[in-house]
mmCIF file of the N, C-alpha and C atoms, coordinates in Angstrom:
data_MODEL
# 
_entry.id   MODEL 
# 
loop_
_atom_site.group_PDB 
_atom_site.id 
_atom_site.type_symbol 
_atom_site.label_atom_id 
_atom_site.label_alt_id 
_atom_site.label_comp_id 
_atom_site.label_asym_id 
_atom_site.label_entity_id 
_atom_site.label_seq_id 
_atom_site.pdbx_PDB_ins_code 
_atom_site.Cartn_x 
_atom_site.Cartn_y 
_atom_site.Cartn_z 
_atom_site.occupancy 
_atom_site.B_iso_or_equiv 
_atom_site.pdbx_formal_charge 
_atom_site.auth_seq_id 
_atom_site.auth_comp_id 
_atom_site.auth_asym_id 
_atom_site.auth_atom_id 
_atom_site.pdbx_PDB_model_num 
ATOM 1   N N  . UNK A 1 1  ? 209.724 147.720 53.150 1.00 0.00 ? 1  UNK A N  1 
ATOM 2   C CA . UNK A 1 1  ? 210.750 147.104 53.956 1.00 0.00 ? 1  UNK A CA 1 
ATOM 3   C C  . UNK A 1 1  ? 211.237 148.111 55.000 1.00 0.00 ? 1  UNK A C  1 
ATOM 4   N N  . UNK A 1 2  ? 211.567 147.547 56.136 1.00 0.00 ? 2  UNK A N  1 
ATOM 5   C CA . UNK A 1 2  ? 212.012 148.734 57.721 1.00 0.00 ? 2  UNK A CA 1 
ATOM 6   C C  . UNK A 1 2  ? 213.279 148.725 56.914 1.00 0.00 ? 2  UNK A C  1 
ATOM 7   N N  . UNK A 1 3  ? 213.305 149.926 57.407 1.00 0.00 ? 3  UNK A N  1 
ATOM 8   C CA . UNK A 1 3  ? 214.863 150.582 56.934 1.00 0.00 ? 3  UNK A CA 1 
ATOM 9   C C  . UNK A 1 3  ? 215.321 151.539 58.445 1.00 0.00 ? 3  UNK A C  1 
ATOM 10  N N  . UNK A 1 4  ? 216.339 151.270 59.032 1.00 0.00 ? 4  UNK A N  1 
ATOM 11  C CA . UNK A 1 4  ? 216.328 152.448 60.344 1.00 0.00 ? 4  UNK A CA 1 
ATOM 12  C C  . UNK A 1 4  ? 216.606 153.727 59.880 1.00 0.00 ? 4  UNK A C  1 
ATOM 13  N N  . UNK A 1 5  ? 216.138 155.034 60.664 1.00 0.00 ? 5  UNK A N  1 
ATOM 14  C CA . UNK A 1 5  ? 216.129 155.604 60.227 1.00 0.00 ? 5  UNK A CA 1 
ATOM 15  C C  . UNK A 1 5  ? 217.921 156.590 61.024 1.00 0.00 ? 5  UNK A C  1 
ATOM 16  N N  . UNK A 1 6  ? 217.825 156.325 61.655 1.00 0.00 ? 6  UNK A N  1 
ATOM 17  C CA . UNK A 1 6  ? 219.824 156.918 62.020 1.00 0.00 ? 6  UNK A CA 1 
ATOM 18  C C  . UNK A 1 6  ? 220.462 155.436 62.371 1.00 0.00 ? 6  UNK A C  1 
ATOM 19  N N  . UNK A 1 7  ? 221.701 156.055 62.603 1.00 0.00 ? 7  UNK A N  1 
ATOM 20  C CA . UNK A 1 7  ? 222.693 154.972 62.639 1.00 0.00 ? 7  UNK A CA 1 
ATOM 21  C C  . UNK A 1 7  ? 223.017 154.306 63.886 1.00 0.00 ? 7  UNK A C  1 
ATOM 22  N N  . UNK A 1 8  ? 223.080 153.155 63.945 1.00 0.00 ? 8  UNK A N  1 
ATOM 23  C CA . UNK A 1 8  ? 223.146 152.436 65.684 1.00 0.00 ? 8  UNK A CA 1 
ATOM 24  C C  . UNK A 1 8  ? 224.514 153.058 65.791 1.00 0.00 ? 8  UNK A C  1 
ATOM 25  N N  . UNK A 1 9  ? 224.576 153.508 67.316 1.00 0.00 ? 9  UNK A N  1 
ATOM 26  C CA . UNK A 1 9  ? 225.866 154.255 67.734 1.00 0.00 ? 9  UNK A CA 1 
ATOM 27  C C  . UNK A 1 9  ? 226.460 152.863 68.273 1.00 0.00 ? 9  UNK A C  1 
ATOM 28  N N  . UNK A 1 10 ? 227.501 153.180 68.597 1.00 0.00 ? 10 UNK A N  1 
ATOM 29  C CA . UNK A 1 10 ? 228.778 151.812 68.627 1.00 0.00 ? 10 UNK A CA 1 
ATOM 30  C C  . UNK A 1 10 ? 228.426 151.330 70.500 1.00 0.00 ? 10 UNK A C  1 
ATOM 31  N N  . UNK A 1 11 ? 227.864 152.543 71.086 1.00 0.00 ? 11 UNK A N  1 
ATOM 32  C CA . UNK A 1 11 ? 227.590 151.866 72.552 1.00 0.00 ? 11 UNK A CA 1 
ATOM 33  C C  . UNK A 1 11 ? 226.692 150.883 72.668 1.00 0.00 ? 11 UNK A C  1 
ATOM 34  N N  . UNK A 1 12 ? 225.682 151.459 71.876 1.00 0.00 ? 12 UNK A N  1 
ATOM 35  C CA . UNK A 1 12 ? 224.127 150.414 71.890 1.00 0.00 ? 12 UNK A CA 1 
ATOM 36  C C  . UNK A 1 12 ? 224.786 149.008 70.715 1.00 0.00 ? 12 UNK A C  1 
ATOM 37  N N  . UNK A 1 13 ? 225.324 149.683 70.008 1.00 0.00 ? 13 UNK A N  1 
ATOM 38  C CA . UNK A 1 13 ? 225.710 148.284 69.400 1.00 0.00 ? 13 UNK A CA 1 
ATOM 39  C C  . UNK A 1 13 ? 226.208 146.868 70.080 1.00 0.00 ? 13 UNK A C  1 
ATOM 40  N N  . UNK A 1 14 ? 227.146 147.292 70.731 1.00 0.00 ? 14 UNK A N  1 
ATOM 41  C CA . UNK A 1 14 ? 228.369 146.980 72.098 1.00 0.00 ? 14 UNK A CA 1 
ATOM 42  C C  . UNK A 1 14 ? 227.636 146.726 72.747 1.00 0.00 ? 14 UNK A C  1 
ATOM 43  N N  . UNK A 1 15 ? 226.417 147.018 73.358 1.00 0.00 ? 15 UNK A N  1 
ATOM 44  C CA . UNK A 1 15 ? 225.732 146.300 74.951 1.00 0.00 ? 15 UNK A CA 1 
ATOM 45  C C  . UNK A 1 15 ? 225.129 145.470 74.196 1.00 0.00 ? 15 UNK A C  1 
ATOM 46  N N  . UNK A 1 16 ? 224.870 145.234 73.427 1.00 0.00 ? 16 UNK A N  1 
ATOM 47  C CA . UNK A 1 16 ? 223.443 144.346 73.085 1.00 0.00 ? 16 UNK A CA 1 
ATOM 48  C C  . UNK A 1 16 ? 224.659 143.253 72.574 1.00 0.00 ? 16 UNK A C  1 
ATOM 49  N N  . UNK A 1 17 ? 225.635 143.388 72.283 1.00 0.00 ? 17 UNK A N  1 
ATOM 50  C CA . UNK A 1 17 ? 226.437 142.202 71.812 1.00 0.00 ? 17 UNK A CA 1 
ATOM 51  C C  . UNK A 1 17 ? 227.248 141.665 73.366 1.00 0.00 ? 17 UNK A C  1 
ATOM 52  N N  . UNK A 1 18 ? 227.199 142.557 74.389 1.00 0.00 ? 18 UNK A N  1 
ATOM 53  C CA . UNK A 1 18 ? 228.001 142.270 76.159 1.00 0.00 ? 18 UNK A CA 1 
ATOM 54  C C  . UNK A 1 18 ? 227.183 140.937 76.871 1.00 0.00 ? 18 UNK A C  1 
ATOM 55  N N  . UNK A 1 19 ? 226.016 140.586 75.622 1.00 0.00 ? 19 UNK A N  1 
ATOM 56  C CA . UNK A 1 19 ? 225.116 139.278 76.963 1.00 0.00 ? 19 UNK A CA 1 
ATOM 57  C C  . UNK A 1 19 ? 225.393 138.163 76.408 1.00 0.00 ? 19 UNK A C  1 
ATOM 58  N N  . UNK A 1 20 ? 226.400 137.923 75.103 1.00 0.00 ? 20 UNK A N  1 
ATOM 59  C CA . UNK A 1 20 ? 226.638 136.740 74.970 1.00 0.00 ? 20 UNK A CA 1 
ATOM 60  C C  . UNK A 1 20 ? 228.029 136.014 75.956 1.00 0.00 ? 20 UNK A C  1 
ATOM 61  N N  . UNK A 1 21 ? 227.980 134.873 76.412 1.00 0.00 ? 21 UNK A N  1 
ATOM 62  C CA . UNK A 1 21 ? 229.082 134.585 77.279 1.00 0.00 ? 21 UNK A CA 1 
ATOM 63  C C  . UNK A 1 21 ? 229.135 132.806 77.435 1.00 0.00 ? 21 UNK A C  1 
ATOM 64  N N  . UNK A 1 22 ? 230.179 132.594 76.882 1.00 0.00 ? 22 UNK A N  1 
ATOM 65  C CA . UNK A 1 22 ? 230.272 131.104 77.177 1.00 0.00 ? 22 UNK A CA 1 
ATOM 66  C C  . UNK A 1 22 ? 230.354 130.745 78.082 1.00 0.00 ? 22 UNK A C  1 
ATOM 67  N N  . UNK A 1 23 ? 229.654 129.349 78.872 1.00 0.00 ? 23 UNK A N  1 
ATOM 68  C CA . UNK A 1 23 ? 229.464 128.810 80.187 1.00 0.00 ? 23 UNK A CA 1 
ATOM 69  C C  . UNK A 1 23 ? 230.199 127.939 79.901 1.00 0.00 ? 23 UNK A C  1 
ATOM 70  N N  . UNK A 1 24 ? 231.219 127.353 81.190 1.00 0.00 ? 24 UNK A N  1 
ATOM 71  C CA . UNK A 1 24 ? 232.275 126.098 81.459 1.00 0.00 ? 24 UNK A CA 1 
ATOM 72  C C  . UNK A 1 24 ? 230.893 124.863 81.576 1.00 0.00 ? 24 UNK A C  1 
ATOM 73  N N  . UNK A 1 25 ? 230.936 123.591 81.425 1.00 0.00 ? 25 UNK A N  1 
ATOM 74  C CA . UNK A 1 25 ? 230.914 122.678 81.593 1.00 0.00 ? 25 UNK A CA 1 
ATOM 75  C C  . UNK A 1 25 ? 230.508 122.096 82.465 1.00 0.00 ? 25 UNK A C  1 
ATOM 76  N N  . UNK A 1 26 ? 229.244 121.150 83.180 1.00 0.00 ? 26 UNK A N  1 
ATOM 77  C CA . UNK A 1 26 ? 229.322 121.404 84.329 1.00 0.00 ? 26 UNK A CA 1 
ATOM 78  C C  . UNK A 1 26 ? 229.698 119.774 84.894 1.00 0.00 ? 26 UNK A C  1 
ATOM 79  N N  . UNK A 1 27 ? 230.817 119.938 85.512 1.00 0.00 ? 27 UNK A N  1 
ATOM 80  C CA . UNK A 1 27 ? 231.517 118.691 85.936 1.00 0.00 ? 27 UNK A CA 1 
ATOM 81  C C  . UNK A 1 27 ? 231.519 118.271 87.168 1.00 0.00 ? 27 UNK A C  1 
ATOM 82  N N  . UNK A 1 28 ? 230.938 116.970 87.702 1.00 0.00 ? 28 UNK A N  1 
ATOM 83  C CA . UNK A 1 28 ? 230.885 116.301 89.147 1.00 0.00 ? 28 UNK A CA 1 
ATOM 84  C C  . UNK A 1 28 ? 231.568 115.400 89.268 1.00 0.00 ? 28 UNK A C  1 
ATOM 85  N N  . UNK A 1 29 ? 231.807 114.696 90.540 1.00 0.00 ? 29 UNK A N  1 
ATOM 86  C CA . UNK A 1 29 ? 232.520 113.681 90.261 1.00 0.00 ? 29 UNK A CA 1 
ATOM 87  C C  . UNK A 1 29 ? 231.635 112.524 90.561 1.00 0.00 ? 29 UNK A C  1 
ATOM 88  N N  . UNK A 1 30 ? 232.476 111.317 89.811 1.00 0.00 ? 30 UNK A N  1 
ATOM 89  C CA . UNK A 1 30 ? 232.056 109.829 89.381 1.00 0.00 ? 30 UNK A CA 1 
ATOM 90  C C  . UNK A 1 30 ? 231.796 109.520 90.809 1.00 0.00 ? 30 UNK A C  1 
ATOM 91  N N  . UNK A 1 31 ? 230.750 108.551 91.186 1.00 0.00 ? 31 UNK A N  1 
ATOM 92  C CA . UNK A 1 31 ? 230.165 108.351 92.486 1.00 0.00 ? 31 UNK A CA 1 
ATOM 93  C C  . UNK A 1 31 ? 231.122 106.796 92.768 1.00 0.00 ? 31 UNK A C  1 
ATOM 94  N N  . UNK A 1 32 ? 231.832 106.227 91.892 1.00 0.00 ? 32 UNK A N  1 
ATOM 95  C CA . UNK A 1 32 ? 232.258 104.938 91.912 1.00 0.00 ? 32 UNK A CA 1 
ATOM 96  C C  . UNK A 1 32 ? 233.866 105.385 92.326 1.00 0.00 ? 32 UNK A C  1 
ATOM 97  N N  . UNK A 1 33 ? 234.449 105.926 91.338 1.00 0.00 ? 33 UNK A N  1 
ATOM 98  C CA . UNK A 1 33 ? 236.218 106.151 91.882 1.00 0.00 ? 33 UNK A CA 1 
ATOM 99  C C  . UNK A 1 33 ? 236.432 107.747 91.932 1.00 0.00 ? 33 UNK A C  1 
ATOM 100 N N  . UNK A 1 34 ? 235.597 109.094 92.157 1.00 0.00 ? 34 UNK A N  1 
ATOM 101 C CA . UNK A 1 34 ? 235.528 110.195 92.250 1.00 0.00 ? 34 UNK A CA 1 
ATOM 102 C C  . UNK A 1 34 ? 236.593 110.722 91.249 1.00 0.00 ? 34 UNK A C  1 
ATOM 103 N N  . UNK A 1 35 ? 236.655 110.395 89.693 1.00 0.00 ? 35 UNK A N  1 
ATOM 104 C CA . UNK A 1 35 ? 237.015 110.986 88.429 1.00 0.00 ? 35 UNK A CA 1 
ATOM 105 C C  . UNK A 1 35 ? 236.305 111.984 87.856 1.00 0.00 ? 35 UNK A C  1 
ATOM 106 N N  . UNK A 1 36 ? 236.461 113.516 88.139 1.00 0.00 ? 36 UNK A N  1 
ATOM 107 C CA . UNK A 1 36 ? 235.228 114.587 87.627 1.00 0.00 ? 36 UNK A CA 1 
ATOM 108 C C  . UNK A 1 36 ? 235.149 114.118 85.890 1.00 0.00 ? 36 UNK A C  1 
ATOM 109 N N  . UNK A 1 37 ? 233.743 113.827 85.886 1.00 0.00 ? 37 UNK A N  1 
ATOM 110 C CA . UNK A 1 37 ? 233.206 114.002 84.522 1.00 0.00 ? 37 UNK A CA 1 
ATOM 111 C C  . UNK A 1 37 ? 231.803 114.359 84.005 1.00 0.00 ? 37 UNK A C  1 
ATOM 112 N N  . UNK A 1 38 ? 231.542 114.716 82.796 1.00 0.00 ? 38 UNK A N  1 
ATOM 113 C CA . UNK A 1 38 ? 230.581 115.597 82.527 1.00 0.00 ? 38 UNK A CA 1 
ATOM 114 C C  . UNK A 1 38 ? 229.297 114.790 82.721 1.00 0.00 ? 38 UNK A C  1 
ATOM 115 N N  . UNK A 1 39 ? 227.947 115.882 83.091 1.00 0.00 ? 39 UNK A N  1 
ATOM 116 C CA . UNK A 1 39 ? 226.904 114.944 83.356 1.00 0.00 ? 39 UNK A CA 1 
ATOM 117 C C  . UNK A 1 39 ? 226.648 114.179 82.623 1.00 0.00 ? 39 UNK A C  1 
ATOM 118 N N  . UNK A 1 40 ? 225.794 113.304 83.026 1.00 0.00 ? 40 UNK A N  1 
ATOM 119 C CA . UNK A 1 40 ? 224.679 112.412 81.552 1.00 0.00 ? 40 UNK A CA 1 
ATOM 120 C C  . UNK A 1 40 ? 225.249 111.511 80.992 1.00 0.00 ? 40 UNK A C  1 
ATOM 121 N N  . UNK A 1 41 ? 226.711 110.926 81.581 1.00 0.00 ? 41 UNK A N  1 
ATOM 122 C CA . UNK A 1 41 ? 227.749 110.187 80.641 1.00 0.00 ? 41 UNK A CA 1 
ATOM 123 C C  . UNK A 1 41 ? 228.595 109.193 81.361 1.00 0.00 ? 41 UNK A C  1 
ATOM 124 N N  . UNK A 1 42 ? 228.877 108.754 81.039 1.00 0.00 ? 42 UNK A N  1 
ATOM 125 C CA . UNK A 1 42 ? 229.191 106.867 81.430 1.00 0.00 ? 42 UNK A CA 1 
ATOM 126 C C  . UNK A 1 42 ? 230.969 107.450 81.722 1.00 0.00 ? 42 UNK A C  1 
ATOM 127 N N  . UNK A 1 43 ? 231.675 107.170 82.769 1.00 0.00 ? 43 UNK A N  1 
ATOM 128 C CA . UNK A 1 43 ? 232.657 107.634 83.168 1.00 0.00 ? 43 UNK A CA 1 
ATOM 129 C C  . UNK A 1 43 ? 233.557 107.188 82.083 1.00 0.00 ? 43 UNK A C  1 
ATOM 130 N N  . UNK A 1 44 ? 234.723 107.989 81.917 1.00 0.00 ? 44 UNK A N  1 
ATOM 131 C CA . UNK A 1 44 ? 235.711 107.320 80.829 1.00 0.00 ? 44 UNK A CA 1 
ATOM 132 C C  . UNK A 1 44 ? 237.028 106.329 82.172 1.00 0.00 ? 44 UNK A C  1 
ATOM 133 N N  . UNK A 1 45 ? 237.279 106.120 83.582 1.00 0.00 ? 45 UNK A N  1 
ATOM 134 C CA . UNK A 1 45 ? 238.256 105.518 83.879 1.00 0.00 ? 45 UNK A CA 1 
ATOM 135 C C  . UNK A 1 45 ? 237.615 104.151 84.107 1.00 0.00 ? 45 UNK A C  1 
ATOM 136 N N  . UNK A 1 46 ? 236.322 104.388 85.109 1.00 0.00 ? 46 UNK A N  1 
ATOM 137 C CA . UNK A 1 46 ? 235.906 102.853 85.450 1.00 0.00 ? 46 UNK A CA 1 
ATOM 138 C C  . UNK A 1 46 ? 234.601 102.637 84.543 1.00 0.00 ? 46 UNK A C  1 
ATOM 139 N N  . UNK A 1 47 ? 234.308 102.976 83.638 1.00 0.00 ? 47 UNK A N  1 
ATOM 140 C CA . UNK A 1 47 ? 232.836 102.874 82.686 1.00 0.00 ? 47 UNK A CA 1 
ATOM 141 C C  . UNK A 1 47 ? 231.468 102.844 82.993 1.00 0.00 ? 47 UNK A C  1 
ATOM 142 N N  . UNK A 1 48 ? 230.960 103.502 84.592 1.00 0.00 ? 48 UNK A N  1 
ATOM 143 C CA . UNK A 1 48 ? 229.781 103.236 85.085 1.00 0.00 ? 48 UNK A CA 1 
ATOM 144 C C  . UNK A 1 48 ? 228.958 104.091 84.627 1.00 0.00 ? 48 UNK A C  1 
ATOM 145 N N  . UNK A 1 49 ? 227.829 104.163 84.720 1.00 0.00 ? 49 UNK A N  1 
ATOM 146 C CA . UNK A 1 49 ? 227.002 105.483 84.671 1.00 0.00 ? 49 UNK A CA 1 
ATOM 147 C C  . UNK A 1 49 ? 225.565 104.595 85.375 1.00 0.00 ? 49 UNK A C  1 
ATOM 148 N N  . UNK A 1 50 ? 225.154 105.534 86.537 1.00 0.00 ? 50 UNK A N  1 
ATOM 149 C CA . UNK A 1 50 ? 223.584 105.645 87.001 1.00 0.00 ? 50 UNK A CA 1 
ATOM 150 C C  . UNK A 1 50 ? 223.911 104.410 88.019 1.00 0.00 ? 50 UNK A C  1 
ATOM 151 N N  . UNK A 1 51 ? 224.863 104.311 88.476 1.00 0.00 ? 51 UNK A N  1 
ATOM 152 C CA . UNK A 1 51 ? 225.365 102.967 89.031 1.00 0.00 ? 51 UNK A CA 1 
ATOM 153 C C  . UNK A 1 51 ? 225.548 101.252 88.605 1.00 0.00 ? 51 UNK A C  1 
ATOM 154 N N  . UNK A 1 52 ? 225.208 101.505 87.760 1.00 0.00 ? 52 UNK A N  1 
ATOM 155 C CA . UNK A 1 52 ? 225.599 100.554 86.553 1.00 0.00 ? 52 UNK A CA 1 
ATOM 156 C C  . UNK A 1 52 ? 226.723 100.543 85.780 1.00 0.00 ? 52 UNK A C  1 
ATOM 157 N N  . UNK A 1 53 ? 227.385 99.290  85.688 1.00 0.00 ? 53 UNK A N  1 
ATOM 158 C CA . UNK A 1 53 ? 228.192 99.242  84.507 1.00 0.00 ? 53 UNK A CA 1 
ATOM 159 C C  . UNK A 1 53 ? 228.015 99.128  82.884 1.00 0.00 ? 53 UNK A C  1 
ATOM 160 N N  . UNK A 1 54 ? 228.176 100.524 82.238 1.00 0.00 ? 54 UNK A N  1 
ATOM 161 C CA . UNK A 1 54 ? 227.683 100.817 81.098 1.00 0.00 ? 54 UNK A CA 1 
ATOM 162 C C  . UNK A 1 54 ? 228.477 100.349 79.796 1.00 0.00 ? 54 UNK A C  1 
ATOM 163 N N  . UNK A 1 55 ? 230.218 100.387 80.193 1.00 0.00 ? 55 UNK A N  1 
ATOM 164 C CA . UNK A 1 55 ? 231.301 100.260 79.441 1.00 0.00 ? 55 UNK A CA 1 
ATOM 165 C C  . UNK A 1 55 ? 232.325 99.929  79.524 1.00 0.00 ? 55 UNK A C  1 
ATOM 166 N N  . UNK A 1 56 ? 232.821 98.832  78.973 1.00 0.00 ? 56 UNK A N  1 
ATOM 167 C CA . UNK A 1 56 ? 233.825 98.036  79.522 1.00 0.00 ? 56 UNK A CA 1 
ATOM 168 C C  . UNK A 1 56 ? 235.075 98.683  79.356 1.00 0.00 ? 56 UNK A C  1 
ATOM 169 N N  . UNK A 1 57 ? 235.972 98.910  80.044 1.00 0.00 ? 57 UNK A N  1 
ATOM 170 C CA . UNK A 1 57 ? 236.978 100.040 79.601 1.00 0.00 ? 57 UNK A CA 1 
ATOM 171 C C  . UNK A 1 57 ? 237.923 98.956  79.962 1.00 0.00 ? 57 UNK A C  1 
ATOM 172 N N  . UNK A 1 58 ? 239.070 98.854  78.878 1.00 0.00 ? 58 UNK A N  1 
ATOM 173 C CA . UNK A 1 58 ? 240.641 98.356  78.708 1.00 0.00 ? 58 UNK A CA 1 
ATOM 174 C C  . UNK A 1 58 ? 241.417 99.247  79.268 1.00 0.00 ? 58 UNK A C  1 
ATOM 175 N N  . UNK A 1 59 ? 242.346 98.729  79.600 1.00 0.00 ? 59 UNK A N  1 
ATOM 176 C CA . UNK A 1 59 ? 243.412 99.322  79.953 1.00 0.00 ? 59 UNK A CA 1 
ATOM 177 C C  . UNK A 1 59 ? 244.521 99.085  79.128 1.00 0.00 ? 59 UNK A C  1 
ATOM 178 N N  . UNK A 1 60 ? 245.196 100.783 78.934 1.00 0.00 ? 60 UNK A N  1 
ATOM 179 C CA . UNK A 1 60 ? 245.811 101.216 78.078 1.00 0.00 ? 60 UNK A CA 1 
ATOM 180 C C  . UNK A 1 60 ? 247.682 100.654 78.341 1.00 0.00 ? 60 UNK A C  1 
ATOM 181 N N  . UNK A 1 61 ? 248.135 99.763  77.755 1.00 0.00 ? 61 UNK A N  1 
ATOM 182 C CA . UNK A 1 61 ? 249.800 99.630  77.854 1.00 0.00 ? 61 UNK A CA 1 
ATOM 183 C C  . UNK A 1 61 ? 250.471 100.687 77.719 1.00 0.00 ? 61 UNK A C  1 
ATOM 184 N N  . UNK A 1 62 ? 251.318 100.954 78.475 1.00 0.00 ? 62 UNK A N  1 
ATOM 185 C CA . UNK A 1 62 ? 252.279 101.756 78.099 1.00 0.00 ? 62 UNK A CA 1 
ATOM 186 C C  . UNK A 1 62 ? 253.169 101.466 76.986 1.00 0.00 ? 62 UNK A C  1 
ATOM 187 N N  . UNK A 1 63 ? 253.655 101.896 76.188 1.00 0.00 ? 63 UNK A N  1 
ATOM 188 C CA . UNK A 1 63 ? 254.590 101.700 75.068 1.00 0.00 ? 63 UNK A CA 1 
ATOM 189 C C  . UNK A 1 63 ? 255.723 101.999 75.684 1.00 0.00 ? 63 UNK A C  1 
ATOM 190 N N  . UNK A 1 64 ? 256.940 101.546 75.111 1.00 0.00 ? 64 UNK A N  1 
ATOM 191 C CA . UNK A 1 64 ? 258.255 101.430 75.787 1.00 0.00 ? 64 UNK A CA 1 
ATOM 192 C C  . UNK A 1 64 ? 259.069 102.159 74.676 1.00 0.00 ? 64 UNK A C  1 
# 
């Protein structure tokens, strides 16, 4: 079995862990009422996606 033979110093440890990095989201807007939402997905205000209507969306009452 590999066994190392000295000890990883804390710099080399540290760079090799510096390339992980979370990426934001990548958000456009709706081609029907310009609501930014995420690709690949059927809008949540007017329900279209690909220019089609995908989802019938209700509208929400306000509560009093």
């Amino acid at each position: 079995m590999a066994v190392p033979k000295r000890k990883t110093s804390k710099a080399r440890r540290d760079s090799r862990r510096a390339n992980y990095k979370a990426t934001a989201p990548n958000v456009s807007a709706c081609p029907q009422c310009g609501e930014p939402i995420l690709s690949h997905r059927a809008c949540g205000k007017c329900g279209y996606y690909n220019g089609r209507k995908a989802v019938d969306i209700k509208e929400k009452e306000l509560a009093n």
